[in-house]
C-alpha positions as a printed Julia matrix, in Angstrom:
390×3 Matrix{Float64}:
 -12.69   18.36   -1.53
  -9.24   18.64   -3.59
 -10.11   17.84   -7.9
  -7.47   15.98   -7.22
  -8.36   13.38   -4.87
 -10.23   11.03   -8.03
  -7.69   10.33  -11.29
 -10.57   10.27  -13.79
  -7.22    8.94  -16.96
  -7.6     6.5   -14.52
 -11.48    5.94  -14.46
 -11.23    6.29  -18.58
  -8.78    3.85  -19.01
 -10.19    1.29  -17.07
 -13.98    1.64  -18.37
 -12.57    1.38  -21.67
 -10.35   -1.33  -20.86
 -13.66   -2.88  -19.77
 -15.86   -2.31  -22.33
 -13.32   -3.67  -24.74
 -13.06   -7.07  -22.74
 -16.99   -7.24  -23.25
 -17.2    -6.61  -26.64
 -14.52   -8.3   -27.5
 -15.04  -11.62  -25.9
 -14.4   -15.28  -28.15
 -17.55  -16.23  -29.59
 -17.23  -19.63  -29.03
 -16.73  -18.94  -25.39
 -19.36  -16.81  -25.29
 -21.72  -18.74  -26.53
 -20.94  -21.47  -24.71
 -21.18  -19.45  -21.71
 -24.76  -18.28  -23.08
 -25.93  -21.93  -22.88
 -25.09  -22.52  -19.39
 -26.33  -18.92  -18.16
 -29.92  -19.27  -20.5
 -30.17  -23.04  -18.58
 -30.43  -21.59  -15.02
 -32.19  -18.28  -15.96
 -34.54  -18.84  -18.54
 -37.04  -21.62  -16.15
 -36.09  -18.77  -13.15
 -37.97  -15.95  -15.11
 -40.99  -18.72  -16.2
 -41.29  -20.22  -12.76
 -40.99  -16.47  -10.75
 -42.54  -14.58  -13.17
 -39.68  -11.99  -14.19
 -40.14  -10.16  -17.3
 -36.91   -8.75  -17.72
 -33.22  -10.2   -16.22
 -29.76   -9.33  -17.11
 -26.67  -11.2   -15.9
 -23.07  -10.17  -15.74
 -20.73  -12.72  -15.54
 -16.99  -12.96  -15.39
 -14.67  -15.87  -15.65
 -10.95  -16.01  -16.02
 -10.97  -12.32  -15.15
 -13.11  -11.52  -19.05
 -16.67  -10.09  -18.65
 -19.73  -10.85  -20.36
 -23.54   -9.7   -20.64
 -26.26  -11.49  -21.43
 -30.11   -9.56  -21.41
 -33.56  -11.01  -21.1
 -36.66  -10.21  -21.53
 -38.53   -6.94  -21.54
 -37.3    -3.97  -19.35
 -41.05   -2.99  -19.5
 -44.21   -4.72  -20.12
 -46.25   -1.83  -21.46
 -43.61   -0.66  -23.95
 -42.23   -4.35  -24.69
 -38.86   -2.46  -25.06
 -35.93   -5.19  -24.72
 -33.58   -5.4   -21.67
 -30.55   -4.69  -23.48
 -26.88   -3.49  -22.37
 -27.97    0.45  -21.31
 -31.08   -0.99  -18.97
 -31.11    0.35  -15.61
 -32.3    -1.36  -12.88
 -32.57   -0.42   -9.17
 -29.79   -2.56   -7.33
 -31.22   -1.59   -3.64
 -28.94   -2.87   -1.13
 -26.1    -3.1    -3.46
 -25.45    0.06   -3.11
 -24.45   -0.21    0.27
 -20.86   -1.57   -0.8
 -20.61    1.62   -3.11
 -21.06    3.37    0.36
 -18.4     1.58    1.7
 -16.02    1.99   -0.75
 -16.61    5.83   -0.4
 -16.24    5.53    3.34
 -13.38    3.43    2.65
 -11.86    5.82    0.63
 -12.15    8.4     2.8
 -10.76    6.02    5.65
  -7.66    5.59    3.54
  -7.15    9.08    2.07
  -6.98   10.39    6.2
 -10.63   12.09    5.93
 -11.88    9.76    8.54
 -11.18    6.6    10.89
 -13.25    3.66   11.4
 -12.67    4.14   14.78
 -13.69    8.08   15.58
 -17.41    8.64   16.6
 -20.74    9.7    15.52
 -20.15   12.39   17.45
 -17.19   13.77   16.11
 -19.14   14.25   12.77
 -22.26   15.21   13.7
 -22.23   17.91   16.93
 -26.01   17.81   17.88
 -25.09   13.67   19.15
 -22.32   14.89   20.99
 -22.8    13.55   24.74
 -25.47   11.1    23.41
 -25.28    7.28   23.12
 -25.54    7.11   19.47
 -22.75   10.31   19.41
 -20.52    7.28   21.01
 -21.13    4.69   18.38
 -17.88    3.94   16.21
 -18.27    4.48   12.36
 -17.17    0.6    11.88
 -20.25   -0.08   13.85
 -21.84    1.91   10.81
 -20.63   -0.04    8.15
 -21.21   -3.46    9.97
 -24.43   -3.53   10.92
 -23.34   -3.83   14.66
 -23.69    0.14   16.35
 -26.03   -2.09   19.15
 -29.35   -1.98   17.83
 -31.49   -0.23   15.03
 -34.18   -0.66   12.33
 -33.74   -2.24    9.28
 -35.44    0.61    7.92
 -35.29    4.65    9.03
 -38.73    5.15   10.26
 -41.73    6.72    8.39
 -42.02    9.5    10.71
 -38.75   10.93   10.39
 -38.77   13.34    7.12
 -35.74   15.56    7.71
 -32.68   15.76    9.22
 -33.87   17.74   12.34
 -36.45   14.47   12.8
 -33.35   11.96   12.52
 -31.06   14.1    15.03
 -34.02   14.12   17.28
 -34.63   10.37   16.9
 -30.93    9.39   17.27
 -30.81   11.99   20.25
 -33.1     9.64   21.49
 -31.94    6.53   20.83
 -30.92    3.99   23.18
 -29.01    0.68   22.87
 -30.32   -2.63   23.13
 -27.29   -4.12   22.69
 -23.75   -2.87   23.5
 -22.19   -2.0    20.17
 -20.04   -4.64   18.32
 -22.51   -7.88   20.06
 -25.62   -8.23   18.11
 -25.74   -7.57   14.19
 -28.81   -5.41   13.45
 -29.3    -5.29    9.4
 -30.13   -2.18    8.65
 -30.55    0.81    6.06
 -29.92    3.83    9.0
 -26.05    2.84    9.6
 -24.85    2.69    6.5
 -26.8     5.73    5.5
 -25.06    7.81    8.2
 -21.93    6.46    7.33
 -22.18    7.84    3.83
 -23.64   10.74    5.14
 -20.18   11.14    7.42
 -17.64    9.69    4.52
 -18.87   13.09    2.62
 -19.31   15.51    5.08
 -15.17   14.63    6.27
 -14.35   15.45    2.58
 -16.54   18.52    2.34
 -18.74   17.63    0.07
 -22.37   16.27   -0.86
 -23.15   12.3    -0.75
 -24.91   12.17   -4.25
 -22.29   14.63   -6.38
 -19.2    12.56   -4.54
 -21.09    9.55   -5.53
 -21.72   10.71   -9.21
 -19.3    12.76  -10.23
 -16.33   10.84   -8.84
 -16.58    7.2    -7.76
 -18.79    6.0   -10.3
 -16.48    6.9   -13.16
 -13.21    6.37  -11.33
 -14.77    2.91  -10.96
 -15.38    3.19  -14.64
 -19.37    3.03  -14.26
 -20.28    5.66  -16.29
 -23.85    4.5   -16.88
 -24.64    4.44  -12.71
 -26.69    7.07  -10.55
 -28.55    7.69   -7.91
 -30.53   10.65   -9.61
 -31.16    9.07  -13.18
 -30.51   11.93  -15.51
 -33.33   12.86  -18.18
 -31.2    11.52  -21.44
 -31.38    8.12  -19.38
 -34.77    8.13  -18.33
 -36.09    6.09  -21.39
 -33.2     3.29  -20.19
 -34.58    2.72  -16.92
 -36.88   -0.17  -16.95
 -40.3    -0.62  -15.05
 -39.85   -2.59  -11.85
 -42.65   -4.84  -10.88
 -44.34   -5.86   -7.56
 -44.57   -9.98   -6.57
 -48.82   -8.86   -7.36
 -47.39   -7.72  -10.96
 -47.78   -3.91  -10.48
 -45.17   -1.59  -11.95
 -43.36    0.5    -9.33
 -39.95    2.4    -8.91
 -38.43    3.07   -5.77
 -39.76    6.51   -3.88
 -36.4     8.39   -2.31
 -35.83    8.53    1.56
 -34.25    9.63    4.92
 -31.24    8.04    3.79
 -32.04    6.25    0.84
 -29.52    7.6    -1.25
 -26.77    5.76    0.85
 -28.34    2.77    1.44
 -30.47    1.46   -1.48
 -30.67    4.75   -3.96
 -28.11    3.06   -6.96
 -29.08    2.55  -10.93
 -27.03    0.67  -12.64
 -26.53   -1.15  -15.84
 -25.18   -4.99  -15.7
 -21.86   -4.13  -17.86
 -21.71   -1.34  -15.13
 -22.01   -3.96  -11.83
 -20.0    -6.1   -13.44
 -17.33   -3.6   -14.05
 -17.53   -2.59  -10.41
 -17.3    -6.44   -9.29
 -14.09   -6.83  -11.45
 -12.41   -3.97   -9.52
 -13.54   -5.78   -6.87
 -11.79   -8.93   -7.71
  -8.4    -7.33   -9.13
  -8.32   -3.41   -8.57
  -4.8    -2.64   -9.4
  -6.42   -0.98  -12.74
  -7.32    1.87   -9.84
  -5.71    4.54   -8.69
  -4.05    3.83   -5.41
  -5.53    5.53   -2.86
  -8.98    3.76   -4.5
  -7.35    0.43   -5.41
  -6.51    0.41   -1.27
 -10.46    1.28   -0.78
 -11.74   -1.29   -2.3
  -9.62   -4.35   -0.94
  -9.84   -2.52    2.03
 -14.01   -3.23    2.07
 -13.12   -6.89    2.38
 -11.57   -7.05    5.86
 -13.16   -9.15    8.16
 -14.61   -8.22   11.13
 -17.21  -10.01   12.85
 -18.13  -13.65   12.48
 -21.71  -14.81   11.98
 -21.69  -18.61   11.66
 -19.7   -19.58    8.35
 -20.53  -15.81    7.43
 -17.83  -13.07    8.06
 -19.38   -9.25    7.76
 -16.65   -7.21    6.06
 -17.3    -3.62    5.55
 -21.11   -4.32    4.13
 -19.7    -6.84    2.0
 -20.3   -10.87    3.63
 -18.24  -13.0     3.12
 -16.9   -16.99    3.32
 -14.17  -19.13    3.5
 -13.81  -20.87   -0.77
 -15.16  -23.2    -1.22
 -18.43  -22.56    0.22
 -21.55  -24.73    0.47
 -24.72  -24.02   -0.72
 -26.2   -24.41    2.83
 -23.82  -21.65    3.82
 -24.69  -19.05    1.45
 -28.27  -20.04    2.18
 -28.19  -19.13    5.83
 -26.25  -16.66    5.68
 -28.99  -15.07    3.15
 -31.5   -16.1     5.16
 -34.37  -14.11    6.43
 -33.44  -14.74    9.51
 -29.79  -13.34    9.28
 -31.36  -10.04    7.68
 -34.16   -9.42    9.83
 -33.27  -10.94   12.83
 -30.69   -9.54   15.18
 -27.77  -12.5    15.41
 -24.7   -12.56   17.74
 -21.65  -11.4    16.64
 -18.27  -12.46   17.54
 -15.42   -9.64   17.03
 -12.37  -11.13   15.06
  -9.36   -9.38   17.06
  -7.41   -8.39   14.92
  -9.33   -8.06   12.11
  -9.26  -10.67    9.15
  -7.28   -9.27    6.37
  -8.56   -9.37    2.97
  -8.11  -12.43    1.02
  -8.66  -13.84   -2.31
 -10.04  -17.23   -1.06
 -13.29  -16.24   -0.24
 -16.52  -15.94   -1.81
 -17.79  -12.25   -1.7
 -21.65  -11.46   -1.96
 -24.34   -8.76   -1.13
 -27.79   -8.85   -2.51
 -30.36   -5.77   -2.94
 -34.05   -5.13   -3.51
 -36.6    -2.76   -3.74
 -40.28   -3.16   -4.34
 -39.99   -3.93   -7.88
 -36.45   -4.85   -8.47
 -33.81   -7.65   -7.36
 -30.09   -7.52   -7.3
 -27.61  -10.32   -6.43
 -23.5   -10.09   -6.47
 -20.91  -12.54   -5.9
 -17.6   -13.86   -6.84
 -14.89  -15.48   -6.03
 -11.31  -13.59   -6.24
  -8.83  -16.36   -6.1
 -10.71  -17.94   -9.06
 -11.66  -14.99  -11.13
 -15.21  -15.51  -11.33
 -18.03  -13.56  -10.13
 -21.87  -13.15  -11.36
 -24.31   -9.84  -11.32
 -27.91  -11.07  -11.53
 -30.45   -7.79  -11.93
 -34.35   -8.77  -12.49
 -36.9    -5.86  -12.69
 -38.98   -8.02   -9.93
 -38.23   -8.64   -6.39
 -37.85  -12.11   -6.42
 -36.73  -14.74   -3.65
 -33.2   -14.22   -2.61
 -33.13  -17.95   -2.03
 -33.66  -18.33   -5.87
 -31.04  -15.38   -6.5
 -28.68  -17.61   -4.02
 -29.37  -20.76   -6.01
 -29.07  -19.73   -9.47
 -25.9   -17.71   -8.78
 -24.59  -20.62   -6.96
 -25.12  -23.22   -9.76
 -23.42  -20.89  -12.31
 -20.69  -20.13   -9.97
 -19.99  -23.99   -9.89
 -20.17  -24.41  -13.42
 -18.22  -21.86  -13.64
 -15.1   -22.99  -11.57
 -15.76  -26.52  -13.32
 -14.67  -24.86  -16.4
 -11.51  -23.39  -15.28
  -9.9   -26.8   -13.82
């Protein structure tokens, strides 16, 4: 990989750009902001039993955090702005957008094979499997999660050696943590280089998230908070086959919210990564009212309630659903609502927002809560949110 393929001025100038918006945000809109988050949060934490929460929001493109809570229960240290909190499947779109990058920069096309990137599936089914399939759930049937059994790279090769289809690829979407693992995996081994230090030393800051990992360093440890079971036991996440890709991201709220506002305007990006990212939000399969982008899911603004519901359903995540290829694919387009949500034993994640109207909301509790709750709350901001911009 060339030092030059990141612009970290870039990175610099738009973290600090960033930070400035935060900390430099109206009072009086902040705290009326504060009101209408604190009404939807604060009975959310007392009726689920969250200790700690904090929220990013943005509206007319400006950012704001607000923290609650404790980040740990034994220590009764405050969530504040440098908490960490395990995001899970959130960091699946920061896979994407590295995979996306690499798409764009000529390292890789969503269209070459397994195969072609990793020899031992050569002349195998799974070898055959398109890298789109990858990144939308959709290669024709796997596990939501890698199995137990398989502890090293030899055991995965030998499982997807194995593999078979139960659907032909691009039919049936099959969430799951194994695609978009390998297609990390593949992003980085087209540039030459390892998943974790592209991740780390590159994206994150030339997104501008310079308090984001995947291996939280030891001047950070006392940041990241305690994550706690739906029995009340603290627990972090334990590393696996694959986890990195798929569900391995810490991240502060200032940081998520930092990489949702690239997300809604990226031209503060260098080009090749400005392209990435809006390139993450083409459409290409349709699932009801829900379109699966490149990880990201998205719908049609304004959206229902019902909608996002469904389409955040248990059934839609565990369940494999027909999929109907959009030919050509849909290009990316402000008018949508964009959303992804994460967990991990002890931790909950939630992003969405709404280009075309500037406004977008990062919810991160150190409890795996309901995603129907996340889905609620977030929508009943969002609304309020729009309401205030007419």
């Amino acid at each position: 990989m060339k030092g030059s393929m990141f612009r970290l001025i870039a990175a610099f100038t738009f973290a600090t750009c960033a930070m400035t918006a935060v900390s430099r945000a109206a009072e009086p809109a902040r705290d009326s902001l504060k009101k209408t988050v604190d009404a939807v949060i604060e009975p959310l934490m007392k009726q689920d039993g969250i200790h700690g929460m904090a929220i990013g929001i943005i509206i007319a493109g400006k950012p704001y955090v607000f923290n609650y809570g404790v980040a740990s229960v034994e220590t009764a240290q405050p969530v504040t702005d440098h908490t960490l909190f395990e995001i899970g499947s959130v960091s699946k779109t920061l896979t994407a957008t590295l995979a996306s990058y690499a798409a764009v920069s000529g390292h890789l096309s969503q269209s070459d094979t397994t195969g072609q990137y990793m020899p031992a599936l050569r002349g195998t089914r799974f070898g055959s499997v398109e890298l789109l399939n990858l990144g939308t759930h959709t290669p024709g049937g796997v596990p939501l999660q890698v199995p137990d059994e398989i502890k090293t790279e030899a055991d995965l090769v030998a499982y997807l050696k194995a593999w078979r289809p139960t659907y032909e690829p691009g039919t049936y979407r099959t969430y799951s943590n194994l695609g978009i693992g390998l297609l990390g995996t593949i992003a980085a081994r087209s540039m030459n280089a390892d998943f974790n230090s592209l991740m780390q030393q590159h994206l994150f800051p030339e997104l501008g998230m310079t308090s984001t990992y995947i291996d939280v360093p030891d001047a950070r440890k006392a940041d990241y908070a305690e994550g706690y079971t739906k029995q009340g036991a603290p627990v972090r996440m334990r590393g696996g086959m694959l986890g990195a890709q798929a569900y391995g991201v810490k991240t502060t709220a200032a940081d998520l919210v930092r990489f949702m506002q690239a997300n809604i305007d990226p031209s503060a990006l260098d080009a090749g990564l400005q392209q990435a990212v809006t390139q993450t939000h083409t459409g290409y399969f349709q699932v009801g009212q829900m379109t699966q982008d490149l990880i990201w899911e998205q719908y049609a603004y304004p959206v229902t309630l019902d909608a996002l519901l469904k389409g955040n359903s248990s059934a839609v995540i565990l369940n494999p659903t027909p999929v109907s290829r959009i030919t050509p694919p849909q290009a990316p387009s402000k008018a949508v609502l964009i959303n992804k949500t994460g967990s991990t034993n002890g931790f909950g994640a939630y992003v969405a927002f709404v280009p075309e109207q500037r406004i977008g909301i990062v919810m991160l509790a150190n409890k795996n809560f309901p995603i129907d709750v996340r889905v609620r709350a977030a929508y009943e901001i969002l609304s309020t949110l729009a309401a205030k911009q007419r």
